[in-house]
N, CA, C and O atoms as a Tripos MOL2 file, in Angstrom:
@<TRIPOS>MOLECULE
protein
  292   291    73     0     0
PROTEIN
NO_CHARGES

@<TRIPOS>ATOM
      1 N          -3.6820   16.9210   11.5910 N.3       1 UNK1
      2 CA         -4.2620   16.3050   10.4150 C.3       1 UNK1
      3 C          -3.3260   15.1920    9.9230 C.2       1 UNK1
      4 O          -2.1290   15.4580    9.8070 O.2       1 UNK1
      5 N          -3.7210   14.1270    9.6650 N.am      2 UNK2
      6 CA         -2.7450   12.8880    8.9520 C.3       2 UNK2
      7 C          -2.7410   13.2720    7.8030 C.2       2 UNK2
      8 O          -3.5640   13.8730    7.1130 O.2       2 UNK2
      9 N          -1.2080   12.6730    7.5450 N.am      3 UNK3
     10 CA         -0.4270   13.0560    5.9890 C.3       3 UNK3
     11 C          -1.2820   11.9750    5.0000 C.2       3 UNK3
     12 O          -1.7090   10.8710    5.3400 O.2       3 UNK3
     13 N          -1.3800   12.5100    3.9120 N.am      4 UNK4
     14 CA         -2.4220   11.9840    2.7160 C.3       4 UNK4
     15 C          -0.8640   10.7840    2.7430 C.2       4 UNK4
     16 O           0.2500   10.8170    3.2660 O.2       4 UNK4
     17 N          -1.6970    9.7440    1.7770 N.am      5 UNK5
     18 CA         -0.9660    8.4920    1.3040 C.3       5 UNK5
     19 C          -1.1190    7.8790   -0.0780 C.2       5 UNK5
     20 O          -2.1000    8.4770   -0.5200 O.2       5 UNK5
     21 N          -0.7150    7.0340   -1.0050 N.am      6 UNK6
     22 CA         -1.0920    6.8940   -2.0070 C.3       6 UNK6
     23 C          -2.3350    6.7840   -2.4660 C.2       6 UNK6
     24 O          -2.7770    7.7830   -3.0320 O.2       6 UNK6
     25 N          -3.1970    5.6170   -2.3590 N.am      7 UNK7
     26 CA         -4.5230    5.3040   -2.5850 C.3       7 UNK7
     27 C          -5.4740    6.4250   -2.8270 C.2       7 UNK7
     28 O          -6.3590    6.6680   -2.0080 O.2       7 UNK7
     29 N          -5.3110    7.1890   -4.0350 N.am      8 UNK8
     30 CA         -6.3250    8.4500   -4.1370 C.3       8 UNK8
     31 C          -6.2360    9.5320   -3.5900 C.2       8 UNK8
     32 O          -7.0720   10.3830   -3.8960 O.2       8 UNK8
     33 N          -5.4170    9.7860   -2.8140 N.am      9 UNK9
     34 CA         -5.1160   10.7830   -1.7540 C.3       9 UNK9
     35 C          -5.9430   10.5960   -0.8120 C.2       9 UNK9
     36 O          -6.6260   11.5460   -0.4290 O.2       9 UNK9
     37 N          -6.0550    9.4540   -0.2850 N.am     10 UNK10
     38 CA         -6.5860    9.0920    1.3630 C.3      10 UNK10
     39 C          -5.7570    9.0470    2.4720 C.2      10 UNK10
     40 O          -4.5300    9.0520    2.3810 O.2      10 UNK10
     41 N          -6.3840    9.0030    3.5340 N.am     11 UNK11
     42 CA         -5.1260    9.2420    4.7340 C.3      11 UNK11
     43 C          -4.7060    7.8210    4.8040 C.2      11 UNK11
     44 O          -5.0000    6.7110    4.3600 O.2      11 UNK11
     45 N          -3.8760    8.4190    5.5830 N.am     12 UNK12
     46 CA         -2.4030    6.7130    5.7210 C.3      12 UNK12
     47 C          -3.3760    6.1500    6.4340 C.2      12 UNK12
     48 O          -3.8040    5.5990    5.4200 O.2      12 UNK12
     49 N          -4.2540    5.7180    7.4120 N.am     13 UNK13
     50 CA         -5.0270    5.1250    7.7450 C.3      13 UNK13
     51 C          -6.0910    4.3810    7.1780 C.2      13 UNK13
     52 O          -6.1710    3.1730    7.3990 O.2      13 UNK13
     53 N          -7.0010    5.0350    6.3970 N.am     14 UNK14
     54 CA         -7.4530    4.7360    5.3230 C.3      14 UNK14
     55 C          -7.1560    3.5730    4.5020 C.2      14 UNK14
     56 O          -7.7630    2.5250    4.2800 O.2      14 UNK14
     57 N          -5.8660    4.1380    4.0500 N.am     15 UNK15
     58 CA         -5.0270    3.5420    2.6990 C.3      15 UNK15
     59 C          -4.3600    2.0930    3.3140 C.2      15 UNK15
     60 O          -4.3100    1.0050    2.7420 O.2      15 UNK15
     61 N          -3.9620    2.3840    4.4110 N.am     16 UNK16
     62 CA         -3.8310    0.6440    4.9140 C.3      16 UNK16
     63 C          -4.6900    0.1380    5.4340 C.2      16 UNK16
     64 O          -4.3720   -0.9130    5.9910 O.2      16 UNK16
     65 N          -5.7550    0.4390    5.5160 N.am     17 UNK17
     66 CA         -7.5290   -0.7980    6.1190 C.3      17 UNK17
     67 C          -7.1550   -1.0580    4.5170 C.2      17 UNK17
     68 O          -6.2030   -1.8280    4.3890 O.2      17 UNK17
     69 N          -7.6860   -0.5920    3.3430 N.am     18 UNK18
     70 CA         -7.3460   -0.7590    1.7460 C.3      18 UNK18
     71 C          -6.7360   -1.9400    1.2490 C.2      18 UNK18
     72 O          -7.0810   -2.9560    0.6460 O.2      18 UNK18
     73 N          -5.3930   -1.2840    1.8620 N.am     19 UNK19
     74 CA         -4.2800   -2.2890    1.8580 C.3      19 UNK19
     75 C          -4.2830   -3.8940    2.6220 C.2      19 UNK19
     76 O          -3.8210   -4.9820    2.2800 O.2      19 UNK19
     77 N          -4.8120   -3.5610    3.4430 N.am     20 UNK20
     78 CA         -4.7600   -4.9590    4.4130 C.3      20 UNK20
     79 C          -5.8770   -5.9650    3.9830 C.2      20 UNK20
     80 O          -5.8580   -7.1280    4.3840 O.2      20 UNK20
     81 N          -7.0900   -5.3620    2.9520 N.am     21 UNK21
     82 CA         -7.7890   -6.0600    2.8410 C.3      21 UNK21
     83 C          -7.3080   -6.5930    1.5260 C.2      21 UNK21
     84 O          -6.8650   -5.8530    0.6480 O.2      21 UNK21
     85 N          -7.4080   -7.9390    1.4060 N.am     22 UNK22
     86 CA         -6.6100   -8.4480   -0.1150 C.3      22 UNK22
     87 C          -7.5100   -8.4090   -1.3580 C.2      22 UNK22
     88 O          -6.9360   -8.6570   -2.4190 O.2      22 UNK22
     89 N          -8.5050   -8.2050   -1.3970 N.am     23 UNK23
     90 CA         -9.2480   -7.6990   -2.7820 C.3      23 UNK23
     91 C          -9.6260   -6.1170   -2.8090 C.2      23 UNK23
     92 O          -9.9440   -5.5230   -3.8390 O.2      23 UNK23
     93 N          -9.5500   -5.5790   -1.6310 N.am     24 UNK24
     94 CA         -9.4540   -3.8820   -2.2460 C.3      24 UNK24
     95 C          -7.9110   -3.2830   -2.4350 C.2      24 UNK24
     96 O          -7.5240   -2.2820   -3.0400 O.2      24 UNK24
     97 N          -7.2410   -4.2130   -1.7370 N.am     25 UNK25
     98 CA         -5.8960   -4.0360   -2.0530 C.3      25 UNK25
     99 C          -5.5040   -4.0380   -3.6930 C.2      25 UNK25
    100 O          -5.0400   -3.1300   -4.3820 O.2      25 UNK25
    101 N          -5.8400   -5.2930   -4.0110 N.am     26 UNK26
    102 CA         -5.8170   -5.6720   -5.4270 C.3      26 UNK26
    103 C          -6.5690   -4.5470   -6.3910 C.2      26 UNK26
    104 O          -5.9550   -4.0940   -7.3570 O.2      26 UNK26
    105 N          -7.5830   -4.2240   -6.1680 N.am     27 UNK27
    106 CA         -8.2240   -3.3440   -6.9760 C.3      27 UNK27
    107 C          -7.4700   -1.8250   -7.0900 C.2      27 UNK27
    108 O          -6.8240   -1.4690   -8.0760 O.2      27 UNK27
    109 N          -7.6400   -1.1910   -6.1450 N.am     28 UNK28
    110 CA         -6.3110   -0.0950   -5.5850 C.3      28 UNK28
    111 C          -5.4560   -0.4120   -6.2340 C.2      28 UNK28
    112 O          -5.7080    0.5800   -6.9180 O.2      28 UNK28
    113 N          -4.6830   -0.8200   -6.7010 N.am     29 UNK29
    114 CA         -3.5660   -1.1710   -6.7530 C.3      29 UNK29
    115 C          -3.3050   -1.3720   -8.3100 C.2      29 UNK29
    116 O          -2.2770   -0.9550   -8.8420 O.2      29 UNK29
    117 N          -4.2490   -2.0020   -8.9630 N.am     30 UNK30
    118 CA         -4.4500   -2.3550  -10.5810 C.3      30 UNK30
    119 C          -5.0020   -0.8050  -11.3290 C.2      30 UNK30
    120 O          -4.7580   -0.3820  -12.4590 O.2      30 UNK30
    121 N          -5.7470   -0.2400  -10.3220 N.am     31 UNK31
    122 CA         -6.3590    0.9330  -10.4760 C.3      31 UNK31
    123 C          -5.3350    2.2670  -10.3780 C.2      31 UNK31
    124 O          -5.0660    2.7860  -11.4610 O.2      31 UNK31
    125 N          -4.7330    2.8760   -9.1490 N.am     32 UNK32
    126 CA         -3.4040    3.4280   -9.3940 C.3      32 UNK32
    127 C          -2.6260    2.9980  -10.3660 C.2      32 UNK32
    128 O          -2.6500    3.6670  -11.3990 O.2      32 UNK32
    129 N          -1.8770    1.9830  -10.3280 N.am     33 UNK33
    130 CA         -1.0490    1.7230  -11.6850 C.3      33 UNK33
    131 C          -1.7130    2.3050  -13.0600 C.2      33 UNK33
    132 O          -1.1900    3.1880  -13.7390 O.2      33 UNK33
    133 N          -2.4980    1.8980  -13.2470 N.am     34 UNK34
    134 CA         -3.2700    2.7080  -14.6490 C.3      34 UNK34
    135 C          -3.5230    4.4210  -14.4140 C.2      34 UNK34
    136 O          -3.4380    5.2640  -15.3080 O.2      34 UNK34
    137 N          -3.8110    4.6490  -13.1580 N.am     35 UNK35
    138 CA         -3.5160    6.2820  -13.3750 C.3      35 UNK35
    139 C          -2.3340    6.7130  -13.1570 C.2      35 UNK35
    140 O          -2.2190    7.9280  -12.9920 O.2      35 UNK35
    141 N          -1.0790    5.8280  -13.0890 N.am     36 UNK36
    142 CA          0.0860    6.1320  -13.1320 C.3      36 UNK36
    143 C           0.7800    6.0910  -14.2080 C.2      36 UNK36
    144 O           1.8850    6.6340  -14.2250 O.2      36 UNK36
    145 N           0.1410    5.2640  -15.6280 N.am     37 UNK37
    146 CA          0.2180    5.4480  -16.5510 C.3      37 UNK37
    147 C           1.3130    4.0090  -16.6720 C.2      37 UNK37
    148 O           2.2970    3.9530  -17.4100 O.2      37 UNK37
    149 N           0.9250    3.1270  -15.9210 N.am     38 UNK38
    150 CA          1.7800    2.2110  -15.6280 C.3      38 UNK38
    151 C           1.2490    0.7330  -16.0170 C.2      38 UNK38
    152 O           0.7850   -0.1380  -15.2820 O.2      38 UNK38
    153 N           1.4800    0.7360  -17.4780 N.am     39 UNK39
    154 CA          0.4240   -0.6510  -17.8490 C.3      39 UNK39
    155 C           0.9820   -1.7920  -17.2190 C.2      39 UNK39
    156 O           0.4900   -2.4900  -16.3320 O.2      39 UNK39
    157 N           2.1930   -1.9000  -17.8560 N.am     40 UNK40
    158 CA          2.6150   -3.7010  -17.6470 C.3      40 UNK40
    159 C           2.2440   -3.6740  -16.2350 C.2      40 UNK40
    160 O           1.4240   -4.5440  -15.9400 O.2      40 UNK40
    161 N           2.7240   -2.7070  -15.0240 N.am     41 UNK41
    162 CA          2.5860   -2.9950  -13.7610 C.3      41 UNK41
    163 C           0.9040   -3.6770  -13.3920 C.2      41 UNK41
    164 O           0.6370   -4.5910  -12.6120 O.2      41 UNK41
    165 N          -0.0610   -2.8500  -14.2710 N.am     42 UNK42
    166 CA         -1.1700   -2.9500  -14.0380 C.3      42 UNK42
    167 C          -1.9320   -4.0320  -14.3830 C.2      42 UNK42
    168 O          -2.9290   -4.4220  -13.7760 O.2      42 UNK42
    169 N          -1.3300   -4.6300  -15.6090 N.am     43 UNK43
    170 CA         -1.6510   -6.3830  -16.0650 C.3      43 UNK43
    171 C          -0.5490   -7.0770  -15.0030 C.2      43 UNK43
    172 O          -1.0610   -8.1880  -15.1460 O.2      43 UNK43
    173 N           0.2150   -7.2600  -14.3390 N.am     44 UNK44
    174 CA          0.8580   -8.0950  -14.0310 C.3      44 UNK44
    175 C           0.1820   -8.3130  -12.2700 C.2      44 UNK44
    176 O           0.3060   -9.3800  -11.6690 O.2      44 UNK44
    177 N          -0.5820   -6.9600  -11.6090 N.am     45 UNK45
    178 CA         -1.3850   -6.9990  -11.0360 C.3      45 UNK45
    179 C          -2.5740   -7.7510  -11.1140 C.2      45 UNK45
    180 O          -3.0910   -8.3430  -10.1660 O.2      45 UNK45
    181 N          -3.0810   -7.7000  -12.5230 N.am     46 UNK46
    182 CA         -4.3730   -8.0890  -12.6870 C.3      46 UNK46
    183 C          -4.5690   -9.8460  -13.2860 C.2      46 UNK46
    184 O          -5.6060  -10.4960  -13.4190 O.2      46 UNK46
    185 N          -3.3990  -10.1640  -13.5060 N.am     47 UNK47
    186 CA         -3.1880  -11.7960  -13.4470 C.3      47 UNK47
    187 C          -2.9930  -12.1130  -12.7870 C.2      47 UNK47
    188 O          -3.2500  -13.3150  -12.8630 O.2      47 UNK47
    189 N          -2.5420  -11.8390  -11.7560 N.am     48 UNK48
    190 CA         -2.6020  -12.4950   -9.9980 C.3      48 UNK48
    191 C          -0.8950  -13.0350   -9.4130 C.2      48 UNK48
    192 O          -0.5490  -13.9210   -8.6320 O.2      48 UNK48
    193 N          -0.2400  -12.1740  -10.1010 N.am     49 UNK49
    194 CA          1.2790  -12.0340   -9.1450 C.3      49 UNK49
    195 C           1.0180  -11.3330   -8.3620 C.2      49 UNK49
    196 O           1.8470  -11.2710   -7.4550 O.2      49 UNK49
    197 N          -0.3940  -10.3000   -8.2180 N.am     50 UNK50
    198 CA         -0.1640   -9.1900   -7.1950 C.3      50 UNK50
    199 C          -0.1730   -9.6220   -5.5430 C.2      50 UNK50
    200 O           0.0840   -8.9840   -4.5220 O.2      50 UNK50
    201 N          -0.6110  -11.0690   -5.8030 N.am     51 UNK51
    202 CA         -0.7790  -11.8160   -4.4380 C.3      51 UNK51
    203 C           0.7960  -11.2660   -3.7140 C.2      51 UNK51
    204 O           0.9100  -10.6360   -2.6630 O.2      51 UNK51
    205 N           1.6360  -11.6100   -4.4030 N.am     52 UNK52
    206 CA          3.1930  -11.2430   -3.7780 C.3      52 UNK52
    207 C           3.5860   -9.7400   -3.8810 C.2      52 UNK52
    208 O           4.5850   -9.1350   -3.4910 O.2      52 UNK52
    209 N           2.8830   -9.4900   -4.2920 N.am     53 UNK53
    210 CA          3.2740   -7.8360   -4.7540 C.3      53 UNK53
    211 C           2.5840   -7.2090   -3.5780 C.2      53 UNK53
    212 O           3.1050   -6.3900   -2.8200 O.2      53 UNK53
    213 N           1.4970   -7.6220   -3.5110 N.am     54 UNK54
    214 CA          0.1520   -7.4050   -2.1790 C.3      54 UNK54
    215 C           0.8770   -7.4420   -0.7880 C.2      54 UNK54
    216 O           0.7450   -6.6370    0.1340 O.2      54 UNK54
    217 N           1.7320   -8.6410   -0.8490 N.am     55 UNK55
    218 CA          1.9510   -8.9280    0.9550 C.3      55 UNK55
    219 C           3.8440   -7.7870    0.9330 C.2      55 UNK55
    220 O           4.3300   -7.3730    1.9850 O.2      55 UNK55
    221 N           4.3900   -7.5860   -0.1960 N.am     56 UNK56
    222 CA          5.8820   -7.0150    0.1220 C.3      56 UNK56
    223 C           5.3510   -5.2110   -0.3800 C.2      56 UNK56
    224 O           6.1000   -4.2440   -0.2350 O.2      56 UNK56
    225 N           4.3560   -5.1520   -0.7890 N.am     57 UNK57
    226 CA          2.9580   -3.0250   -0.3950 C.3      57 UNK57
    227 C           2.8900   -3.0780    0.6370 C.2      57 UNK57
    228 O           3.2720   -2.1370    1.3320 O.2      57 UNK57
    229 N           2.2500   -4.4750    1.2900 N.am     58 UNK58
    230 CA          2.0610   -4.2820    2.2740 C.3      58 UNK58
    231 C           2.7780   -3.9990    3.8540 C.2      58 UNK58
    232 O           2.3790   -3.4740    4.8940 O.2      58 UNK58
    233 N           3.8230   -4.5340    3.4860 N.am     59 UNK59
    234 CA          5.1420   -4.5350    4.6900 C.3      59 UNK59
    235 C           5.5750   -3.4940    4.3230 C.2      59 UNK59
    236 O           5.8370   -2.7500    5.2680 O.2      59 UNK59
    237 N           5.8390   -2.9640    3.0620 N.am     60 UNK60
    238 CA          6.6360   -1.4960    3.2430 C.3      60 UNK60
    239 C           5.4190   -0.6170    3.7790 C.2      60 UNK60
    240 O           5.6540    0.1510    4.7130 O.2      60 UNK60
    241 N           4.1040   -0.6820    3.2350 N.am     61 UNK61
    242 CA          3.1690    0.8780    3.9310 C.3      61 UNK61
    243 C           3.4580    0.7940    4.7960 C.2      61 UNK61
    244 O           3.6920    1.9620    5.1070 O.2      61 UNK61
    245 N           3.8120   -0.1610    6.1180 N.am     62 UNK62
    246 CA          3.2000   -0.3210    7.5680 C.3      62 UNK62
    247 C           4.5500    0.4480    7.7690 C.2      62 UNK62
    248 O           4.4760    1.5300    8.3520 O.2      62 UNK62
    249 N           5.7690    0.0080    7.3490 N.am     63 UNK63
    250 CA          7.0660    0.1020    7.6150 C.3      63 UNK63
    251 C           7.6370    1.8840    6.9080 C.2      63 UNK63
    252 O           8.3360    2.6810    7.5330 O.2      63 UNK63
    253 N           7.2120    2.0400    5.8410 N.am     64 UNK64
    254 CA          7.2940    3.8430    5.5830 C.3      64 UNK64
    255 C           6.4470    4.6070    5.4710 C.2      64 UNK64
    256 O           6.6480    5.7950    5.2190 O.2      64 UNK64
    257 N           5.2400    4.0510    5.6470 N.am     65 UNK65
    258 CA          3.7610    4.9490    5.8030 C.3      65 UNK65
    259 C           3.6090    5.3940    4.1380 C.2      65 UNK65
    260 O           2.8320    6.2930    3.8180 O.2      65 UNK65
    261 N           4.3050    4.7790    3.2860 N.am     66 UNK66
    262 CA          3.6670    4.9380    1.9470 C.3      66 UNK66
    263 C           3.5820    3.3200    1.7500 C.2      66 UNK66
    264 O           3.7080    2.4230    2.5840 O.2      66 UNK66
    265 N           3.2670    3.2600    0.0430 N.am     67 UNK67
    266 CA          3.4020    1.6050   -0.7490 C.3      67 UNK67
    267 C           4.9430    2.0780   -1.4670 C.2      67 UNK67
    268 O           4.8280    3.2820   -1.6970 O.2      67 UNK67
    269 N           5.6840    1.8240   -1.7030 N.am     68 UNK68
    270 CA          7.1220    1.7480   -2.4000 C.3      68 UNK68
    271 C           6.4460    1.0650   -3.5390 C.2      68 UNK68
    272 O           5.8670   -0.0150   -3.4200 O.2      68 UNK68
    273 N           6.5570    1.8340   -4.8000 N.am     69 UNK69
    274 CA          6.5510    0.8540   -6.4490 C.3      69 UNK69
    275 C           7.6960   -0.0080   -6.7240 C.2      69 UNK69
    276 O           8.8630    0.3380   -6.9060 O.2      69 UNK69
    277 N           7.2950   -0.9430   -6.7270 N.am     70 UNK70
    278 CA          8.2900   -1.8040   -6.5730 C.3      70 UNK70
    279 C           8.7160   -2.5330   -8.7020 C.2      70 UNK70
    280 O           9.5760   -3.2980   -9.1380 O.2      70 UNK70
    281 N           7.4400   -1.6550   -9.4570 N.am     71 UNK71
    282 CA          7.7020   -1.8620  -10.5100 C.3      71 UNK71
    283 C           7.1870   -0.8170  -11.1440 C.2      71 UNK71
    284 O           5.9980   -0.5490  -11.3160 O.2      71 UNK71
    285 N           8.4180   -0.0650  -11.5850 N.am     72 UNK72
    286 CA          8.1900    1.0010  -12.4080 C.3      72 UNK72
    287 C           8.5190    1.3720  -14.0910 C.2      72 UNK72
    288 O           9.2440    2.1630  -14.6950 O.2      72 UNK72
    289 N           7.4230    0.1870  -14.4750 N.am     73 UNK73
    290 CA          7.2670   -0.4110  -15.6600 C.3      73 UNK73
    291 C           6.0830    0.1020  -16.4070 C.2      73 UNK73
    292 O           5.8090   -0.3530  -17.5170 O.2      73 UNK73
@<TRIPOS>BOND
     1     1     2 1
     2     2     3 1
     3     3     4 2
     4     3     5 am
     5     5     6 1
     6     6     7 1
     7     7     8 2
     8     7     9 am
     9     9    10 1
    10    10    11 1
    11    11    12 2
    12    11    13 am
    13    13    14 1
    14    14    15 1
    15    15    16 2
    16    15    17 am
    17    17    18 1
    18    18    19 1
    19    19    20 2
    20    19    21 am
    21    21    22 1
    22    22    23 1
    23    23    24 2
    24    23    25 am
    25    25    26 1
    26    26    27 1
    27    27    28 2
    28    27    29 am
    29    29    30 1
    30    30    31 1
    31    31    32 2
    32    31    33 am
    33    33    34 1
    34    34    35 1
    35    35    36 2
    36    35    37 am
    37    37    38 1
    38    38    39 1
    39    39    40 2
    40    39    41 am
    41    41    42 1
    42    42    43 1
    43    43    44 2
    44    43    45 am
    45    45    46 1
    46    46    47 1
    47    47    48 2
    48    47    49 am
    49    49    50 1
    50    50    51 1
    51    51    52 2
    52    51    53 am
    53    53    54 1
    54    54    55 1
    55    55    56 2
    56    55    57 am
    57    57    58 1
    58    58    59 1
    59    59    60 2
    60    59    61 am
    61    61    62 1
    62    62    63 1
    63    63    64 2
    64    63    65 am
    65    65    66 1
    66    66    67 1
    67    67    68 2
    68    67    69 am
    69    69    70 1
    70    70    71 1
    71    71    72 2
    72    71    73 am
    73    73    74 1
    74    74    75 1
    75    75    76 2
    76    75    77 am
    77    77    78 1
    78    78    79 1
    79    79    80 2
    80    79    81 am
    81    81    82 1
    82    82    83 1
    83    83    84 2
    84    83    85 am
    85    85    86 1
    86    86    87 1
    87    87    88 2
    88    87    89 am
    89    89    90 1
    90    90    91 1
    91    91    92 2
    92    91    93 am
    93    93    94 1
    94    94    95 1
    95    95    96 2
    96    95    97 am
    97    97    98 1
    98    98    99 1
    99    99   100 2
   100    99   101 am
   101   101   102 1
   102   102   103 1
   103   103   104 2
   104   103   105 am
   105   105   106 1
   106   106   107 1
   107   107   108 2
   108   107   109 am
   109   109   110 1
   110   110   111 1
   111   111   112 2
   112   111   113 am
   113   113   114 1
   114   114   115 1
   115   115   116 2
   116   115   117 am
   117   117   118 1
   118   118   119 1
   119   119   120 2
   120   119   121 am
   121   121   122 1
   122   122   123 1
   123   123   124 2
   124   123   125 am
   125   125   126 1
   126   126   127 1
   127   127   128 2
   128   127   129 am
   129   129   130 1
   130   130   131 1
   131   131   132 2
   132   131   133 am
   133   133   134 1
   134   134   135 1
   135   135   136 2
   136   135   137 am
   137   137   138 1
   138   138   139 1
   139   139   140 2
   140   139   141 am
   141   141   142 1
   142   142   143 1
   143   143   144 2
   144   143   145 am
   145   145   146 1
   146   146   147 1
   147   147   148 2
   148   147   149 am
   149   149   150 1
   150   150   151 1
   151   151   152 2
   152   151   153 am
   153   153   154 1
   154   154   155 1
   155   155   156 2
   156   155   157 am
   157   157   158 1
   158   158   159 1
   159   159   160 2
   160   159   161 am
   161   161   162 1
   162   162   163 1
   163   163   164 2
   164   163   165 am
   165   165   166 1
   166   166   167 1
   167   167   168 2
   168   167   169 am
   169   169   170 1
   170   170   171 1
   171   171   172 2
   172   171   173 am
   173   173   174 1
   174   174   175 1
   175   175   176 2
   176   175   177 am
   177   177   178 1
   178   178   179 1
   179   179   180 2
   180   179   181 am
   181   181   182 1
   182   182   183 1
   183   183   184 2
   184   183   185 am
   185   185   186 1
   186   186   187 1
   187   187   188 2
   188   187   189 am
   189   189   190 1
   190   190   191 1
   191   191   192 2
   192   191   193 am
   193   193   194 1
   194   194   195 1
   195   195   196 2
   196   195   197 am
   197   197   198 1
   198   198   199 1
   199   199   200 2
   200   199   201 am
   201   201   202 1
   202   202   203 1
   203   203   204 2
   204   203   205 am
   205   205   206 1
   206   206   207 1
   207   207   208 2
   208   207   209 am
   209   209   210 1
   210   210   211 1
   211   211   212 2
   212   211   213 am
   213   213   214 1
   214   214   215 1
   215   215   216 2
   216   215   217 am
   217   217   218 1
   218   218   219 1
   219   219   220 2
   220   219   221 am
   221   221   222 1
   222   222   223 1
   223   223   224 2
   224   223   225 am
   225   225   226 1
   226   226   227 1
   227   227   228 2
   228   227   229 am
   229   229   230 1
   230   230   231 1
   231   231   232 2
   232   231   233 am
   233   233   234 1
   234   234   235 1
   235   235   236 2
   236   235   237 am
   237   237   238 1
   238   238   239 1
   239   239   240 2
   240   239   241 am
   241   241   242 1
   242   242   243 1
   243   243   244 2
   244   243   245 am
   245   245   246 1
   246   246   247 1
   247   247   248 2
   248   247   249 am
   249   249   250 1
   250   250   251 1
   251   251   252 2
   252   251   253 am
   253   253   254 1
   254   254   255 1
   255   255   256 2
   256   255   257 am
   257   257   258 1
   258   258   259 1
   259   259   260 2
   260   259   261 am
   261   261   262 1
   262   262   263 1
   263   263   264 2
   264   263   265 am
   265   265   266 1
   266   266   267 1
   267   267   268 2
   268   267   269 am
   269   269   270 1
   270   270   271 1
   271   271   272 2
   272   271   273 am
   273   273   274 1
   274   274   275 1
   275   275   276 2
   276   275   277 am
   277   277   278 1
   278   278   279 1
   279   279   280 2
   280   279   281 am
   281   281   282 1
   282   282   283 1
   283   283   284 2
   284   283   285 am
   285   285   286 1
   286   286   287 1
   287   287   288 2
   288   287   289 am
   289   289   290 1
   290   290   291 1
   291   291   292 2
@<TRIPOS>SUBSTRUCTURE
     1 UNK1         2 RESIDUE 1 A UNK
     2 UNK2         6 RESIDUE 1 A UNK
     3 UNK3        10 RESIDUE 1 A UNK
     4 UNK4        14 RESIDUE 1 A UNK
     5 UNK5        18 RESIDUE 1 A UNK
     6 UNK6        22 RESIDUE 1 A UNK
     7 UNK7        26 RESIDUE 1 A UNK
     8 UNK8        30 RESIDUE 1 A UNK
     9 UNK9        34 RESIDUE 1 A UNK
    10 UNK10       38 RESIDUE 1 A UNK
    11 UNK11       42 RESIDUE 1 A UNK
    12 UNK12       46 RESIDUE 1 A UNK
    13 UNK13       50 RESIDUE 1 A UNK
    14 UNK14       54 RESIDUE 1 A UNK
    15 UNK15       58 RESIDUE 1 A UNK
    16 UNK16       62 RESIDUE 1 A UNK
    17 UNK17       66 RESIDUE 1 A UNK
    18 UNK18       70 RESIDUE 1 A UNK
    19 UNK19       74 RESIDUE 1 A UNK
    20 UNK20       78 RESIDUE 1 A UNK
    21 UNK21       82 RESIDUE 1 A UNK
    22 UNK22       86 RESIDUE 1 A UNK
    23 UNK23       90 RESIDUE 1 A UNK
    24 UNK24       94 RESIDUE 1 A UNK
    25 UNK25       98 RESIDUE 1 A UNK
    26 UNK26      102 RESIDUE 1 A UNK
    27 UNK27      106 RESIDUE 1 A UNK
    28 UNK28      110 RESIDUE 1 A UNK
    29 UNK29      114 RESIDUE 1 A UNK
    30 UNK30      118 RESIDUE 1 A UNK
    31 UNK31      122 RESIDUE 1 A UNK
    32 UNK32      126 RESIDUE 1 A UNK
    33 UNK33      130 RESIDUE 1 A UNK
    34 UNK34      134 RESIDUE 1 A UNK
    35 UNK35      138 RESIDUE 1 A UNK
    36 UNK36      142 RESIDUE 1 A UNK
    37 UNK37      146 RESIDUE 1 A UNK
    38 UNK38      150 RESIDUE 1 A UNK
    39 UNK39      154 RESIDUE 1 A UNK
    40 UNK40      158 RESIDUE 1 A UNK
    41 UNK41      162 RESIDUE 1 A UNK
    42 UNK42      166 RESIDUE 1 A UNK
    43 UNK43      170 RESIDUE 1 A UNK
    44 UNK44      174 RESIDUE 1 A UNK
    45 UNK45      178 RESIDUE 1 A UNK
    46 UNK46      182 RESIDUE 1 A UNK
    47 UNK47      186 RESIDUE 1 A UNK
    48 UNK48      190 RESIDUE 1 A UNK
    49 UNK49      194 RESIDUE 1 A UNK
    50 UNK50      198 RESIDUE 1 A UNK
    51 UNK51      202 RESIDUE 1 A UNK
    52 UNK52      206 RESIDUE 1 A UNK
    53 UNK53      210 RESIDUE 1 A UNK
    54 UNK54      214 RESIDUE 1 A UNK
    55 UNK55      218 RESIDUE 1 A UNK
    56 UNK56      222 RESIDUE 1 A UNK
    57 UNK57      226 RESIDUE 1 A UNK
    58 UNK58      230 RESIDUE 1 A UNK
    59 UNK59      234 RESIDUE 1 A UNK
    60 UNK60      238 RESIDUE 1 A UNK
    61 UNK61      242 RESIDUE 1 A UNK
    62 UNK62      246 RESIDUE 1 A UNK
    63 UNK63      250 RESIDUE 1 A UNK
    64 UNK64      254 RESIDUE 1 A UNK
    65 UNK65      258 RESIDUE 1 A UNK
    66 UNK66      262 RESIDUE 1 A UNK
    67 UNK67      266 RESIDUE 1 A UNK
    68 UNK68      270 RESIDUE 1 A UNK
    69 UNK69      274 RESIDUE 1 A UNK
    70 UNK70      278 RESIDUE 1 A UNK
    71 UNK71      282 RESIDUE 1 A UNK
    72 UNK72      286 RESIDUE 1 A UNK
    73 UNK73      290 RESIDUE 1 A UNK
């Protein structure tokens, strides 16, 4: 069975098709942060720095099979 991954508790497979796509990425991503209880992260997503935030999620999932929070704000 593949190990669950961030995105909702979907499999690591899953969670990077998610990831790789750049507007479900974005959404995922604005969306966790708020159930992480993680506002600023979640506006700073949702004004569109997440473009860079998007491609350095994205190199760590591939690279530790999670997303690393890279702002835990």
């Amino acid at each position: 069975m593949a190990k669950k991954s961030d995105y909702f508790g979907l499999d690591y497979i899953v969670s990077l098709i998610l990831a790789i796509i750049p507007v479900t990425a974005w959404i995922c991503g604005f969306i966790t942060r708020l159930q992480e209880g993680k506002i600023v992260a979640a506006i700073i997503r949702l004004l569109g720095v997440g473009v860079v935030l998007w491609v350095i999620d994205l190199v760590l999932m591939i690279t530790s099979k999670h997303i690393f929070r890279l702002l835990n704000i």
